[in-house]
C-alpha positions in Angstrom: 1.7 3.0 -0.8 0.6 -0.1 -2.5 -0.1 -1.8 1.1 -2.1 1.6 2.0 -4.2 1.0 -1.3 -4.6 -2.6 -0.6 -6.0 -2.0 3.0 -8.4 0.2 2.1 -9.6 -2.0 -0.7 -10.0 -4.7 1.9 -11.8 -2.0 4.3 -14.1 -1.3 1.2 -14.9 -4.9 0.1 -16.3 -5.6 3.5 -18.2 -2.6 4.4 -20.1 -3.3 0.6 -20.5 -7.3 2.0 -22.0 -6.0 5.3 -24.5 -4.1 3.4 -25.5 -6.4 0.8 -26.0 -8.6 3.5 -28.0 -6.1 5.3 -30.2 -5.7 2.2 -30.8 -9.3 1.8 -32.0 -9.8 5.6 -34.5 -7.0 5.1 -35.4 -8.5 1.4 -35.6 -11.8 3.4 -38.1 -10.1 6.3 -39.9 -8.3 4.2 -40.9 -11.5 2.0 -41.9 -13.6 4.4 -44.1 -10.6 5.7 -45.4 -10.5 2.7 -46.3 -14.5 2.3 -47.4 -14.3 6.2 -50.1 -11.6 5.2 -50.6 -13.1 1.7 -51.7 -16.6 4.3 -53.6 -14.5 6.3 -55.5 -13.0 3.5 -56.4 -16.5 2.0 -57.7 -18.3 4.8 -59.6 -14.9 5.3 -61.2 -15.2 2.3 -61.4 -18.9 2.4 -63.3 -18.0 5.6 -65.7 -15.5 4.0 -66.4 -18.0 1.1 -67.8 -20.7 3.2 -70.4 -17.9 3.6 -70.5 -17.0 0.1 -73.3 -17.8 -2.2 -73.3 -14.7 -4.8 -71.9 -16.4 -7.6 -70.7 -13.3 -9.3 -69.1 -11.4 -6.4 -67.6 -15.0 -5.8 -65.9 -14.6 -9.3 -64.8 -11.1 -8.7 -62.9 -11.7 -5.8 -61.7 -14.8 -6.8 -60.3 -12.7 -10.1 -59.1 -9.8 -7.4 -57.1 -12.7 -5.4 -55.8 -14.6 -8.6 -54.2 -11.1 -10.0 -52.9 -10.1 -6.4 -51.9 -13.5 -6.6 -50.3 -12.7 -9.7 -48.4 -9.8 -8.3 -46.6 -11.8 -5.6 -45.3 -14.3 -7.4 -43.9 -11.7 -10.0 -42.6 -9.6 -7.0 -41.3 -13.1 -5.6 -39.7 -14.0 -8.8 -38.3 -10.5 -9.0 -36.8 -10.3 -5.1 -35.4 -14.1 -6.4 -33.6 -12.3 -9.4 -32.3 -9.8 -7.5 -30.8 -11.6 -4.9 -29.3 -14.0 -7.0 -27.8 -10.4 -9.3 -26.6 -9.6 -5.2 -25.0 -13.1 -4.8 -23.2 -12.8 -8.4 -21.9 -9.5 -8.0 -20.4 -10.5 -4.4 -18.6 -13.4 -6.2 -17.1 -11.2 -9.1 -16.3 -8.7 -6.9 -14.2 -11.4 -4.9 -12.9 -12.8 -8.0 -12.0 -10.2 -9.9 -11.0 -7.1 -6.9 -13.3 -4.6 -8.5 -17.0 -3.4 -8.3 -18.7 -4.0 -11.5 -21.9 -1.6 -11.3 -22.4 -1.4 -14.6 -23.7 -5.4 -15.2 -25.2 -5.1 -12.4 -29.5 -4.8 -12.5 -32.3 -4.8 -9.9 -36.1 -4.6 -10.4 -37.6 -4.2 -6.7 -34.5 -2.1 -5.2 -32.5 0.9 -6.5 -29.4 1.1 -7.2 -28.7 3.7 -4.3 -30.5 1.0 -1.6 -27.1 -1.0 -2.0 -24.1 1.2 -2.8 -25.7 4.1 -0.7 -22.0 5.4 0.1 -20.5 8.7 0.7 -17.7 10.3 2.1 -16.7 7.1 3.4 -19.9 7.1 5.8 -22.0 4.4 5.1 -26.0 4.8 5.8 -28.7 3.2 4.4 -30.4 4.9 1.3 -33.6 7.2 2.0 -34.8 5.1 -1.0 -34.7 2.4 0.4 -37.1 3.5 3.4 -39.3 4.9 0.8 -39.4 1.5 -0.7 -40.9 0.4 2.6 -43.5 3.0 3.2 -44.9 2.2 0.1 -45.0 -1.1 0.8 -46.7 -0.4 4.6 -49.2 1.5 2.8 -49.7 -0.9 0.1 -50.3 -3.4 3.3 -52.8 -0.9 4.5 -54.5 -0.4 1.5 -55.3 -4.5 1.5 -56.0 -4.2 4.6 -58.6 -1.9 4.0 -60.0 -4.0 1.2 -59.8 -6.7 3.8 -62.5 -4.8 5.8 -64.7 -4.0 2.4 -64.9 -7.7 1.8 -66.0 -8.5 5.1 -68.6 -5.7 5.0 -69.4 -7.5 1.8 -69.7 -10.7 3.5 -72.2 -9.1 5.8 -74.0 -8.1 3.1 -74.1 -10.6 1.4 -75.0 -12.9 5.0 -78.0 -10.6 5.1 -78.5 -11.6 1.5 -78.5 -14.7 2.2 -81.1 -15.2 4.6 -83.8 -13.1 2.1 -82.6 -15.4 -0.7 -82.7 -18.6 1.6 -86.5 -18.2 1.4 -86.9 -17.6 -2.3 -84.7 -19.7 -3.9 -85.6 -23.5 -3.2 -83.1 -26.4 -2.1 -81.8 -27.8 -5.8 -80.4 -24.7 -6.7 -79.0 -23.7 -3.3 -77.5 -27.4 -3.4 -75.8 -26.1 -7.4 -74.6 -22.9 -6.0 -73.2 -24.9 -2.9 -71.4 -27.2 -5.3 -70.3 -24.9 -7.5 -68.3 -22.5 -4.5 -67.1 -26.0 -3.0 -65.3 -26.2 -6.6 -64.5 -23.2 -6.8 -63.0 -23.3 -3.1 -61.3 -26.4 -3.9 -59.4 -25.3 -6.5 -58.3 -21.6 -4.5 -57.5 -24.1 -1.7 -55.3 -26.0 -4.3 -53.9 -23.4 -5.5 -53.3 -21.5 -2.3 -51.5 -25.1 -1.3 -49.1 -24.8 -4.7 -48.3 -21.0 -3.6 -47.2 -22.2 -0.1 -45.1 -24.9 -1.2 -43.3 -22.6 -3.9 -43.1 -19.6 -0.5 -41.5 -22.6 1.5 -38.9 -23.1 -1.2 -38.2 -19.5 -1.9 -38.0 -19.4 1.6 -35.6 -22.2 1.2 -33.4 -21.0 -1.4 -33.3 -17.0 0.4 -32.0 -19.6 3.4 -28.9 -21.3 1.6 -28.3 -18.1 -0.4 -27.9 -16.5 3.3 -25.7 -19.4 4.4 -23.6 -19.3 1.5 -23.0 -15.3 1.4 -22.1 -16.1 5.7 -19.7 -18.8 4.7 -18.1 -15.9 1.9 -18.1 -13.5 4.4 -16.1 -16.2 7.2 -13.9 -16.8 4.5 -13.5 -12.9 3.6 -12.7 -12.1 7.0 -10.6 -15.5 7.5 -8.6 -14.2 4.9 -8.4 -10.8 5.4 -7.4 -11.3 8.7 -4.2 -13.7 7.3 -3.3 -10.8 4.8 -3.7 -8.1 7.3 -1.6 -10.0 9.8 0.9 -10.4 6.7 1.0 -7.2 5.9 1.9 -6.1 9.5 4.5 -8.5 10.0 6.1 -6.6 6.3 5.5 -3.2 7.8 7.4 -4.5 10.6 10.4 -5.8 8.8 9.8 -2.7 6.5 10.2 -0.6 9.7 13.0 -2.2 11.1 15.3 -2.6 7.6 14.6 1.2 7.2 15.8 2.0 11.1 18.8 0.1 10.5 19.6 1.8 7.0 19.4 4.8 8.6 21.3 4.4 11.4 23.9 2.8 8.8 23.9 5.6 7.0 24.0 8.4 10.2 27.3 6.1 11.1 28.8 6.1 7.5 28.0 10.0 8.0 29.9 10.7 10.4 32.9 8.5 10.0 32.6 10.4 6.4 32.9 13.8 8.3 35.8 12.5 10.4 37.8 10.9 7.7 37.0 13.8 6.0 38.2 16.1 8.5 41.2 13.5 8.8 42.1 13.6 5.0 42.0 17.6 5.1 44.4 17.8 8.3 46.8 15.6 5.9 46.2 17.2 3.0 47.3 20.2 4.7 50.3 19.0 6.2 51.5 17.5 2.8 51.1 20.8 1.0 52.7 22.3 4.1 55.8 19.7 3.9 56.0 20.4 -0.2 56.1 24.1 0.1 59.0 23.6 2.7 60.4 21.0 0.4 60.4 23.8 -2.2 61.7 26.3 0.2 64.5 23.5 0.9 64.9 22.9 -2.8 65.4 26.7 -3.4 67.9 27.3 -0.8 70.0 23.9 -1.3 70.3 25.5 -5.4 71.1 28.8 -4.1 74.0 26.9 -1.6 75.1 24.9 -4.9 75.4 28.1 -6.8 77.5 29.9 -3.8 79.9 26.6 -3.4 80.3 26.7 -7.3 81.1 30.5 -7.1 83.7 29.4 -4.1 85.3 27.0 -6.2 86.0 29.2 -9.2 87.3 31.4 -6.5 89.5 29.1 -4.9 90.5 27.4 -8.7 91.4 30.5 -9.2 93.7 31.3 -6.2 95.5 28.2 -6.4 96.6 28.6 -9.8 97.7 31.9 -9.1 99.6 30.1 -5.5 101.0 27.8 -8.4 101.6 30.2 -10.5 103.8 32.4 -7.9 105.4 29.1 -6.6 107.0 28.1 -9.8 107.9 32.0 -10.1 109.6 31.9 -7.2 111.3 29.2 -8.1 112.6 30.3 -11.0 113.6 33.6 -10.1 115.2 32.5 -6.5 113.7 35.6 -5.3 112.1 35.7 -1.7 108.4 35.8 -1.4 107.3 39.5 0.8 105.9 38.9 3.4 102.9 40.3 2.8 101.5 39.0 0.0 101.4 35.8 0.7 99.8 36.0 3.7 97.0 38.0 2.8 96.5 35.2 0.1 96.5 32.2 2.6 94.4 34.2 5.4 91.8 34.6 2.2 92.6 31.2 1.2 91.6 29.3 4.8 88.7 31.7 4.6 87.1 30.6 1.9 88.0 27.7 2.7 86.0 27.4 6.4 83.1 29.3 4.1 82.8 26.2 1.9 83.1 23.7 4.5 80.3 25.6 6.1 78.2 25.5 3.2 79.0 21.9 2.4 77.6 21.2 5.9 74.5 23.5 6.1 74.1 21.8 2.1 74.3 18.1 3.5 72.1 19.3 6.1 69.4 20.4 4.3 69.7 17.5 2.0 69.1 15.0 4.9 65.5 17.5 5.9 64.5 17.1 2.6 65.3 13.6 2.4 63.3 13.2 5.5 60.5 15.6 4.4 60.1 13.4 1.3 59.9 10.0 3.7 57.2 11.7 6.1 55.5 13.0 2.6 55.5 9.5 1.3 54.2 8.1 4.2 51.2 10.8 4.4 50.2 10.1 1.1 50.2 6.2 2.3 47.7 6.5 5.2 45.6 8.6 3.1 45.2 6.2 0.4 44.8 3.4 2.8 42.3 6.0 4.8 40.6 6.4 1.4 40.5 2.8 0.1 39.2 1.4 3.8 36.2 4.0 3.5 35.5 3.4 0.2 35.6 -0.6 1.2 33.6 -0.3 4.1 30.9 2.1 2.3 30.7 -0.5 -0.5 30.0 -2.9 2.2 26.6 -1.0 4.1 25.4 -0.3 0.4 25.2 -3.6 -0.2 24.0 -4.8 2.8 20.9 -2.0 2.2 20.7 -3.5 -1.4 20.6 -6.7 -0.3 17.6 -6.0 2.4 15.7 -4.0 -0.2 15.7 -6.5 -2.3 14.8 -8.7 0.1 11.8 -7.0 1.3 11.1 -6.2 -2.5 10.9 -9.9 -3.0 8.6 -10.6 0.1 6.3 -7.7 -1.2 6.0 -9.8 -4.8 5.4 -12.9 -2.9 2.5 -10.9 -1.4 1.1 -9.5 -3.9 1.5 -13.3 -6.5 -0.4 -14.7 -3.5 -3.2 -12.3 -2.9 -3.8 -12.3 -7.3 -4.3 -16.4 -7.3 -6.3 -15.7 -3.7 -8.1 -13.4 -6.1 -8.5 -15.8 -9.1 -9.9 -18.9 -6.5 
């Protein structure tokens, strides 16, 4: 976002140069128009006062060119302070980044001639072309007053010949001095007013040259920065294609380890519940064997019990008896050496239940800490090229604010 603003400050700063230096070019035309006609208009009257020998129309006009004479140097003085207000503003605007409208002031052009911007569609302000019409009928007008002095200098010709015969030669000879005075000192002073046009001229020249070098230099530099900011958006684009391919990868090994962690999760809850199953039956086993060998306790004491009976009574055993006692016996007996076995049996399952249990909780903490490991890993090497690219952008940004303060 801050490059976006940048760019279109840049795009900004040079379409506001390439007006202000259109304005000056027609500020710099329309003054030497002016001076070019103001020439004209001297050596035409210098022309109509070698013919001029009515002292007091000789003074009127000679008033009439001295205040129009007046006028132009004020509106010469006036285009001078305004161009040098232009050349000013460029410079802070350069300087400082920001268009300063408020210190800025003009006496021959409005504001809207130079900062005639809308809607990001630059044109010229309708002022401004009003500015010029006057100015074209302000060239008519002394134009026209042009003509009226040369109808006067007819006049006046005519004059001349009727007064040629009346007045005799001393004072014609006075008169004559007094308009080669008086044409003397016009010609003077039109010779003062060119020189000071030649060095307005001049100075509108090296205030041209100078605002062409700013403008070289603008572009030189905008071009460097633009290029800069390019080869960022680049780098920009590139560090964000890699992060997210990174982080599409670390997504889907996620899923699979995922997917892997649930299968195992599964199969050790599936391997406790047996366990438990086991653990119930082998308790159930242990209770039936104790039962057994109370039972069988119980039988040989009473085996031992008849034996020493029989022995003390020298009796004989029936038959009978006995051997429904020993088939019982063995019986029992074949009973608990089954259980014993089916026991020992499901001792060694559980036993190996608990081993494949031990080793499923292994591989998932070693699945676990090798994701967690290699996740640490891409967020820090995205950290690290953020902050790289955070670090080129402040390099950017320190450059372009002492480019700014030069």
């Amino acid at each position: 976002q801050k490059l976006a603003i940048y760019e279109s400050y840049v795009k900004d700063l040079s379409i506001q140069t390439r007006l202000l230096l259109q304005s000056l070019e027609e500020l710099e035309k329309e003054a030497n128009q002016r001076v070019t006609l103001l020439e004209n208009k001297l050596k035409k009257v210098n022309a109509s006062l070698q013919h001029h020998h009515s002292l007091s129309d000789l003074n009127k006009t000679t008033d009439n060119i001295d205040t129009e004479k007046w006028k132009l140097i004020h509106e010469n003085l006036d285009l001078k302070q305004d161009l040098d207000s232009l050349i000013s503003f460029i410079n802070i605007a350069k300087r400082t980044g920001k268009w300063d409208t408020k210190r800025l002031q003009l006496k021959t052009l409005p504001f809207d001639c130079i900062f005639g911007i809308t809607n990001d569609d630059i044109h010229i302000s309708t002022s401004l072309h009003k500015e010029i019409q006057y100015r074209d009928e302000r060239i008519q007008v002394l134009q026209a007053e042009i003509e009226h002095l040369k109808k006067i200098q007819n006049d006046l010709s005519k004059q001349t010949l009727n007064l040629n015969s009346l007045t005799n030669e001393n004072e014609f000879k006075g008169q004559n001095i007094l308009l080669t005075k008086k044409i003397d000192e016009l010609r003077s002073k039109y010779a003062e007013e060119c020189q000071k046009n030649e060095a307005y001229k001049m100075e509108i020249r090296l205030k041209s040259n100078q605002l062409k070098d700013l403008e070289q230099e603008f572009n030189f530099k905008k071009q460097h920065y633009e290029g800069h900011i390019h080869d960022l958006s680049n780098k920009l684009k590139t560090i964000s294609d890699r992060h997210r391919e990174s982080t599409t990868i670390l997504n889907n090994d996620f899923q699979v380890k995922k997917q892997q962690v649930e299968q195992l999760t599964q199969q050790v809850e599936q391997v406790i519940n047996e366990k438990i199953v086991f653990e119930n039956e082998r308790h159930d086993l242990e209770r039936q064997c104790r039962v057994k060998d109370t039972i069988t306790a119980d039988l040989e004491a009473q085996i031992r019990n008849l034996e020493r009976q029989l022995t003390a009574n020298n009796q004989l055993i029936i038959p009978t008896e006995p051997t429904v006692l020993k088939v019982e016996y063995e019986k029992l007996d074949q009973e608990l050496n089954s259980t014993r076995k089916r026991l020992d049996t499901i001792i060694a399952e559980i036993k190996a239940k608990d081993i494949l249990n031990n080793k499923l909780e292994q591989d998932i903490r070693l699945l676990k800490k090798f994701h967690d490991e290699q996740l640490e890993q891409q967020v820090q090497t995205a950290a690290s090229d953020v902050e790289q690219l955070r670090t080129e952008i402040r390099t950017l940004k320190h450059l372009s604010e002492e480019k700014a303060d030069e």
